[in-house]
N, CA, C and O atoms as CSV, one atom per row, in Angstrom:
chain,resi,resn,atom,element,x,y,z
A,1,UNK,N,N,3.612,-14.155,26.216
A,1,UNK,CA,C,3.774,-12.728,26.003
A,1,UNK,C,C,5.096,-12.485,25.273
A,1,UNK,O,O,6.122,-13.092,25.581
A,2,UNK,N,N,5.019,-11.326,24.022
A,2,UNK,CA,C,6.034,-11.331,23.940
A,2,UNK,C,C,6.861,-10.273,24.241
A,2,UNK,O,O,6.350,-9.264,24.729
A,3,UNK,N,N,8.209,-10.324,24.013
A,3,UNK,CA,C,9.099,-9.286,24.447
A,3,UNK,C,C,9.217,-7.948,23.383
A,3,UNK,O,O,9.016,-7.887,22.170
A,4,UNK,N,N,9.658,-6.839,24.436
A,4,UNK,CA,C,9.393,-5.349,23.296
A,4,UNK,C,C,10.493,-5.781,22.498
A,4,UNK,O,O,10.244,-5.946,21.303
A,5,UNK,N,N,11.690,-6.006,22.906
A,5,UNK,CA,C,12.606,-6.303,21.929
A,5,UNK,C,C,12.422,-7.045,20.990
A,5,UNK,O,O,12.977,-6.475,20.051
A,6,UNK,N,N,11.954,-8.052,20.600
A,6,UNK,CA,C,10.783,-8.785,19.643
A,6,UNK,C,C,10.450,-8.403,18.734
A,6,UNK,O,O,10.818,-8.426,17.559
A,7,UNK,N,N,9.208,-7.764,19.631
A,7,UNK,CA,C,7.844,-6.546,18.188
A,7,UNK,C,C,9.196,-5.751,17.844
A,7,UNK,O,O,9.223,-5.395,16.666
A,8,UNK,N,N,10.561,-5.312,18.752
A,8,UNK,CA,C,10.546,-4.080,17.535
A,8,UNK,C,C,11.469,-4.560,16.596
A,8,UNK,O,O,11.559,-4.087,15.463
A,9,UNK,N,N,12.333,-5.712,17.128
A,9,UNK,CA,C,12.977,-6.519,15.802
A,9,UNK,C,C,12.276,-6.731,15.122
A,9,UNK,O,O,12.762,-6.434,14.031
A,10,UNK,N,N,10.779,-7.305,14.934
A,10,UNK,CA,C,9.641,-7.681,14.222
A,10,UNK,C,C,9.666,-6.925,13.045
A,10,UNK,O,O,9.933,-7.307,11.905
A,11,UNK,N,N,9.166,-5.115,13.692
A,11,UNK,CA,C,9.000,-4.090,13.009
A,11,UNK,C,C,9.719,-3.401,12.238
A,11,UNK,O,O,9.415,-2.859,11.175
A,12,UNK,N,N,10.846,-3.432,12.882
A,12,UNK,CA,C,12.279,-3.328,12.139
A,12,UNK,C,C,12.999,-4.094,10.524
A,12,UNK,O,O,13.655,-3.550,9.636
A,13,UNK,N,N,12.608,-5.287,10.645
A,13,UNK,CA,C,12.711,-6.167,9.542
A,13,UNK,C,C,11.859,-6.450,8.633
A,13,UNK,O,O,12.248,-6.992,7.598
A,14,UNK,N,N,10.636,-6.167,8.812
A,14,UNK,CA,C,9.467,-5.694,8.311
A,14,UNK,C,C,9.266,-4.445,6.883
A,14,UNK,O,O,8.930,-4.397,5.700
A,15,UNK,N,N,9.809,-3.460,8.167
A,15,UNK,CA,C,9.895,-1.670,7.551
A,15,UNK,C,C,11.058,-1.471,6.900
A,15,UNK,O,O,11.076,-0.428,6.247
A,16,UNK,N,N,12.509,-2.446,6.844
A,16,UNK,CA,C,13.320,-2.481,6.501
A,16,UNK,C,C,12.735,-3.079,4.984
A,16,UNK,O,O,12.869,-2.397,3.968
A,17,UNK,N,N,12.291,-3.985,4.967
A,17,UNK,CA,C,11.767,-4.478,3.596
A,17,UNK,C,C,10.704,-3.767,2.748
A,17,UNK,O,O,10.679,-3.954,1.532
A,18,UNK,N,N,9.919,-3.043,3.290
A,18,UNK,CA,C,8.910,-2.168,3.267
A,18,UNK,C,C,9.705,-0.746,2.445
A,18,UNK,O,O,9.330,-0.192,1.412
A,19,UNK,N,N,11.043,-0.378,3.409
A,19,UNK,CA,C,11.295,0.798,2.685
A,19,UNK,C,C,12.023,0.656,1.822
A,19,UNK,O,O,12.427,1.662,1.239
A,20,UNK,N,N,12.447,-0.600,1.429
A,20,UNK,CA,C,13.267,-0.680,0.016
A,20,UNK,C,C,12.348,-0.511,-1.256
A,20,UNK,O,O,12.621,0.110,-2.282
A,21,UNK,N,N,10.918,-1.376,-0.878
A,21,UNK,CA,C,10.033,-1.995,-1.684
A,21,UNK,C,C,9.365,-0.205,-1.662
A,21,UNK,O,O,8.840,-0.255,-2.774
A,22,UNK,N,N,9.141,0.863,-1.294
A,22,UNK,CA,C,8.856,1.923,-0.861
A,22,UNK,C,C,9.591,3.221,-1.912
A,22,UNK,O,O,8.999,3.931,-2.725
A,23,UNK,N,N,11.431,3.217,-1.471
A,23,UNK,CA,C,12.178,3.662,-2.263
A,23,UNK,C,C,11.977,2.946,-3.771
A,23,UNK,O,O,12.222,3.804,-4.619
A,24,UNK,N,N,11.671,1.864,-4.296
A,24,UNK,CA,C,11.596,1.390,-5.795
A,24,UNK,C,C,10.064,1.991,-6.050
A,24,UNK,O,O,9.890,2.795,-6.966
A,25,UNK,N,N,9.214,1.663,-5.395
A,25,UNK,CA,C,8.315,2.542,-6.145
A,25,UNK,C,C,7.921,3.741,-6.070
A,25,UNK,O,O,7.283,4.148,-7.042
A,26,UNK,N,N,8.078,4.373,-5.309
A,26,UNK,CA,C,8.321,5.936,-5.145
A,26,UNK,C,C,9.323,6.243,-6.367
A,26,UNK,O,O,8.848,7.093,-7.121
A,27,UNK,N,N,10.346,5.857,-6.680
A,27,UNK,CA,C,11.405,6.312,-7.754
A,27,UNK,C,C,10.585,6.432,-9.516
A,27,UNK,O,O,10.582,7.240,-10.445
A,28,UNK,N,N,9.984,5.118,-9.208
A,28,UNK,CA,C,9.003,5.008,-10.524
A,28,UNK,C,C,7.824,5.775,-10.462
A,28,UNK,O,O,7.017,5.431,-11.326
A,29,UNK,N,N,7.566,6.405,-9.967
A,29,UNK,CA,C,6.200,6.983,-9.407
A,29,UNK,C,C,6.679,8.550,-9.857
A,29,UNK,O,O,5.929,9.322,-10.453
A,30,UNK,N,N,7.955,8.844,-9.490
A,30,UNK,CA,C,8.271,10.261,-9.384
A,30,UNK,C,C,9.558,10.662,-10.708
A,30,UNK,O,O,9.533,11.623,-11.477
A,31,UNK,N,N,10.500,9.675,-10.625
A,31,UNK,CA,C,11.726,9.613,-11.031
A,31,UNK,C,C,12.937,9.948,-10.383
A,31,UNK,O,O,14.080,9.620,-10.699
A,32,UNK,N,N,12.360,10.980,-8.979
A,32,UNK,CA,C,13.504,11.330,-8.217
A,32,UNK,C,C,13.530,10.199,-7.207
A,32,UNK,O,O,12.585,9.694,-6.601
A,33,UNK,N,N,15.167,9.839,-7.152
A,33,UNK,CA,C,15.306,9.034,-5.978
A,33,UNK,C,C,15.178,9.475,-4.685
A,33,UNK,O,O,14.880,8.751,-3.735
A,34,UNK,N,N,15.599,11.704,-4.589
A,34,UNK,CA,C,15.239,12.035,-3.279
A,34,UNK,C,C,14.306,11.992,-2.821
A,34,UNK,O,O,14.041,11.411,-1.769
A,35,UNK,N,N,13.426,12.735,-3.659
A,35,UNK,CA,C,11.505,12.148,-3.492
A,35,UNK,C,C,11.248,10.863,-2.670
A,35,UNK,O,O,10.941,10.694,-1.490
A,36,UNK,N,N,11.518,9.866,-3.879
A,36,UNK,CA,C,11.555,8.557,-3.352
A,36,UNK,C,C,11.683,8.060,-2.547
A,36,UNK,O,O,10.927,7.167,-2.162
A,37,UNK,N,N,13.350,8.692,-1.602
A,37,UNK,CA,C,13.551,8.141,-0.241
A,37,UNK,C,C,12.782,8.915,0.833
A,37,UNK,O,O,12.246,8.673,1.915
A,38,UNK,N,N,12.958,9.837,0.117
A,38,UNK,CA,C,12.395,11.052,1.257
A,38,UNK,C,C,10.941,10.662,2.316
A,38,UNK,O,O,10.583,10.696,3.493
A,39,UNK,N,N,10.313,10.178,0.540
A,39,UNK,CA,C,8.634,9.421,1.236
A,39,UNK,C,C,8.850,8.099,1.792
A,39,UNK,O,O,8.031,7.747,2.641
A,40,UNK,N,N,10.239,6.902,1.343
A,40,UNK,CA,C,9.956,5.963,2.103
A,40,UNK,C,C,10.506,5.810,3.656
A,40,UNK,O,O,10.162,4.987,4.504
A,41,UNK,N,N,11.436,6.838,3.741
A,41,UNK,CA,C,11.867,7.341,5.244
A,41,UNK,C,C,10.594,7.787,6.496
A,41,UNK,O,O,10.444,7.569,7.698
A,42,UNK,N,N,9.972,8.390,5.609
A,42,UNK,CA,C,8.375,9.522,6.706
A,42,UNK,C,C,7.890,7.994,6.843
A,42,UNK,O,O,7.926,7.460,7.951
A,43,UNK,N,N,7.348,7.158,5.491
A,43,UNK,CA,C,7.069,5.262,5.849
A,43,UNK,C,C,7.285,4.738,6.958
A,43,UNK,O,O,6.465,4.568,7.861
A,44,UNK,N,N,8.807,4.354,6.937
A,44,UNK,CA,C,9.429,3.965,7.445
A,44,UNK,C,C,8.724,4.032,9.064
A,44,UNK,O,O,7.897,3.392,9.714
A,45,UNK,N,N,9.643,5.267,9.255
A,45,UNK,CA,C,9.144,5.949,11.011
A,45,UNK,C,C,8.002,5.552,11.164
A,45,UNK,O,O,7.904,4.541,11.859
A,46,UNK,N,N,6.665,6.172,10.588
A,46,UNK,CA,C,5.135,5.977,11.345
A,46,UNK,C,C,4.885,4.897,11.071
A,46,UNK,O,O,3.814,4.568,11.581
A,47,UNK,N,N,5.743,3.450,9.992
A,47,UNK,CA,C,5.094,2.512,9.746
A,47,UNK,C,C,6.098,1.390,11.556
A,47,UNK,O,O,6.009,0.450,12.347
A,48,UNK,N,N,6.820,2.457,11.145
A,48,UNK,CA,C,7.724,1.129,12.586
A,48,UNK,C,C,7.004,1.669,13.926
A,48,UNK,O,O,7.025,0.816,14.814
A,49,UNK,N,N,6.444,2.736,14.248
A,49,UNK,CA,C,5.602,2.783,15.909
A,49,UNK,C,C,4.267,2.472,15.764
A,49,UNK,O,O,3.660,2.326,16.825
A,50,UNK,N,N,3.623,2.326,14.715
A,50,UNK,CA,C,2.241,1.761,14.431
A,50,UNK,C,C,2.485,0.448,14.430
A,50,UNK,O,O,1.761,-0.230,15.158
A,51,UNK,N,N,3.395,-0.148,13.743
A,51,UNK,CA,C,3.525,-1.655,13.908
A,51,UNK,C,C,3.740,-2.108,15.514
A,51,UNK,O,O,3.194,-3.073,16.049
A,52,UNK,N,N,4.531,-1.313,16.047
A,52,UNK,CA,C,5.134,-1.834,17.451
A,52,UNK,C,C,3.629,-1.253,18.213
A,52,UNK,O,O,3.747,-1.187,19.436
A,53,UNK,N,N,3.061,-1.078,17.993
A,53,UNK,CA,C,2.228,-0.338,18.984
A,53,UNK,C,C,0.919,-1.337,18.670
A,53,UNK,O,O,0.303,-1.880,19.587
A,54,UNK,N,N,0.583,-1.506,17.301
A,54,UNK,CA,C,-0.288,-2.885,17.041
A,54,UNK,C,C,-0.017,-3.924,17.659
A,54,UNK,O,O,-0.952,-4.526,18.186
A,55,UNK,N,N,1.460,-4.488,17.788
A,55,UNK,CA,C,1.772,-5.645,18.199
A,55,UNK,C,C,1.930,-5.992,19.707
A,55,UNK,O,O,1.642,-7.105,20.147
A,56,UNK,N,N,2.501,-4.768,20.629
A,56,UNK,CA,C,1.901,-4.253,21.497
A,56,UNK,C,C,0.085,-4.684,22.712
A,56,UNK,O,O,-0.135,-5.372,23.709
A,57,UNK,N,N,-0.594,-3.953,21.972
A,57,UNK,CA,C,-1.653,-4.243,21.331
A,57,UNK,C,C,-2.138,-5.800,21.646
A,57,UNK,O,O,-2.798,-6.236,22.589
A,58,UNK,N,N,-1.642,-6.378,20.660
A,58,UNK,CA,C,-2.790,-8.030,20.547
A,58,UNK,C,C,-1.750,-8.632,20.805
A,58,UNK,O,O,-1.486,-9.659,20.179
A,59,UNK,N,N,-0.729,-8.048,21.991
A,59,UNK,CA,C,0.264,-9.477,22.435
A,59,UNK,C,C,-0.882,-9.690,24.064
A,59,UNK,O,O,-0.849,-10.683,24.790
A,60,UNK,N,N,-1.559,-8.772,24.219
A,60,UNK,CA,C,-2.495,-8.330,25.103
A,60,UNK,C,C,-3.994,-9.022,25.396
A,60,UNK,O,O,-4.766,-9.175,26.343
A,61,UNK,N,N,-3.900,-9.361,23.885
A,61,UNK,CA,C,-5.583,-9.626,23.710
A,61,UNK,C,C,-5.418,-11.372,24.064
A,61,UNK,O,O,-4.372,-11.919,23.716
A,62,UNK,N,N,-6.020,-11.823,24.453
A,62,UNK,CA,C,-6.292,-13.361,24.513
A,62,UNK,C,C,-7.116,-14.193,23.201
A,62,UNK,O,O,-6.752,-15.336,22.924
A,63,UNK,N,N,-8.418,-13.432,22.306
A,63,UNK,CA,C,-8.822,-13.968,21.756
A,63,UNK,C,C,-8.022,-14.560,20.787
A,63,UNK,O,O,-6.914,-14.214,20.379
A,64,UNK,N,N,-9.142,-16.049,20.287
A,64,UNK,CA,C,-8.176,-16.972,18.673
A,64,UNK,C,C,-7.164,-17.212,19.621
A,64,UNK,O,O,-6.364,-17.254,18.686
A,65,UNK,N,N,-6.280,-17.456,20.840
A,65,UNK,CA,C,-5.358,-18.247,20.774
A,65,UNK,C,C,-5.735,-19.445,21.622
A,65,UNK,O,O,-6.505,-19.334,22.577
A,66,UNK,N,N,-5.119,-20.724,21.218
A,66,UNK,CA,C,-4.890,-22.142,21.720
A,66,UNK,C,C,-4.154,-22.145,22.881
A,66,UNK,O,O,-3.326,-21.280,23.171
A,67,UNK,N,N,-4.386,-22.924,23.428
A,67,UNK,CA,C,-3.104,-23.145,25.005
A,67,UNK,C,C,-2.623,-24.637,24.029
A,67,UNK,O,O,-3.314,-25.346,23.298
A,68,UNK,N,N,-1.159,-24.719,24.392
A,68,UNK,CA,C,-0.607,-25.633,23.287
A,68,UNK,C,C,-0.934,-27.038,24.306
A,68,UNK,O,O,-0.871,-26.842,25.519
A,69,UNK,N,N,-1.276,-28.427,23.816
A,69,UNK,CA,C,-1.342,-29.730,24.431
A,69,UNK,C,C,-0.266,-29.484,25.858
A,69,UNK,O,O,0.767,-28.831,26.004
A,70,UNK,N,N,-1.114,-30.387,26.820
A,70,UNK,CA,C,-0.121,-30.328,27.918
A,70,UNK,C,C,0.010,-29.173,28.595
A,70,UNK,O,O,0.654,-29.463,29.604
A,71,UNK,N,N,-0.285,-27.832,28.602
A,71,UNK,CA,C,-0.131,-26.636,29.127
A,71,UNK,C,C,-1.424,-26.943,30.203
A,71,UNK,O,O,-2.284,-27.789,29.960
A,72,UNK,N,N,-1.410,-26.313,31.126
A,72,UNK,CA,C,-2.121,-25.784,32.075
A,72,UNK,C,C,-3.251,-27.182,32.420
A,72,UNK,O,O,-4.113,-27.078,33.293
């Protein structure tokens, strides 16, 4: 299982890369950089509690995983 602190470092480093990659094309898309950030900020937020909440989610589920050699 993993830890919340985890998924949200996970999500965090993720959405951090996400909203750079977000702010560059939003800028080209619009030309304004406020635009730009503006939309990769709103990103940002609903993309970091959907991620944590997915991961959440299928830290839960059992299917597709292996028990590693030697376990149990």
């Amino acid at each position: 299982m993993e830890l919340k602190k985890r998924a949200f470092a996970k999500a965090l480093t993720w959405q951090t890369m996400g909203f750079v990659m977000m702010t560059g094309l939003g800028y080209l898309a619009t030309g304004s950089l406020t635009a730009a950030s503006g939309l990769a900020l709103v990103s940002f937020l609903i993309g970091t509690v959907t991620y944590v909440v997915h991961e959440r989610v299928w830290s839960r589920i059992h299917w597709g995983l292996v028990k590693p050699a030697g376990y149990g």
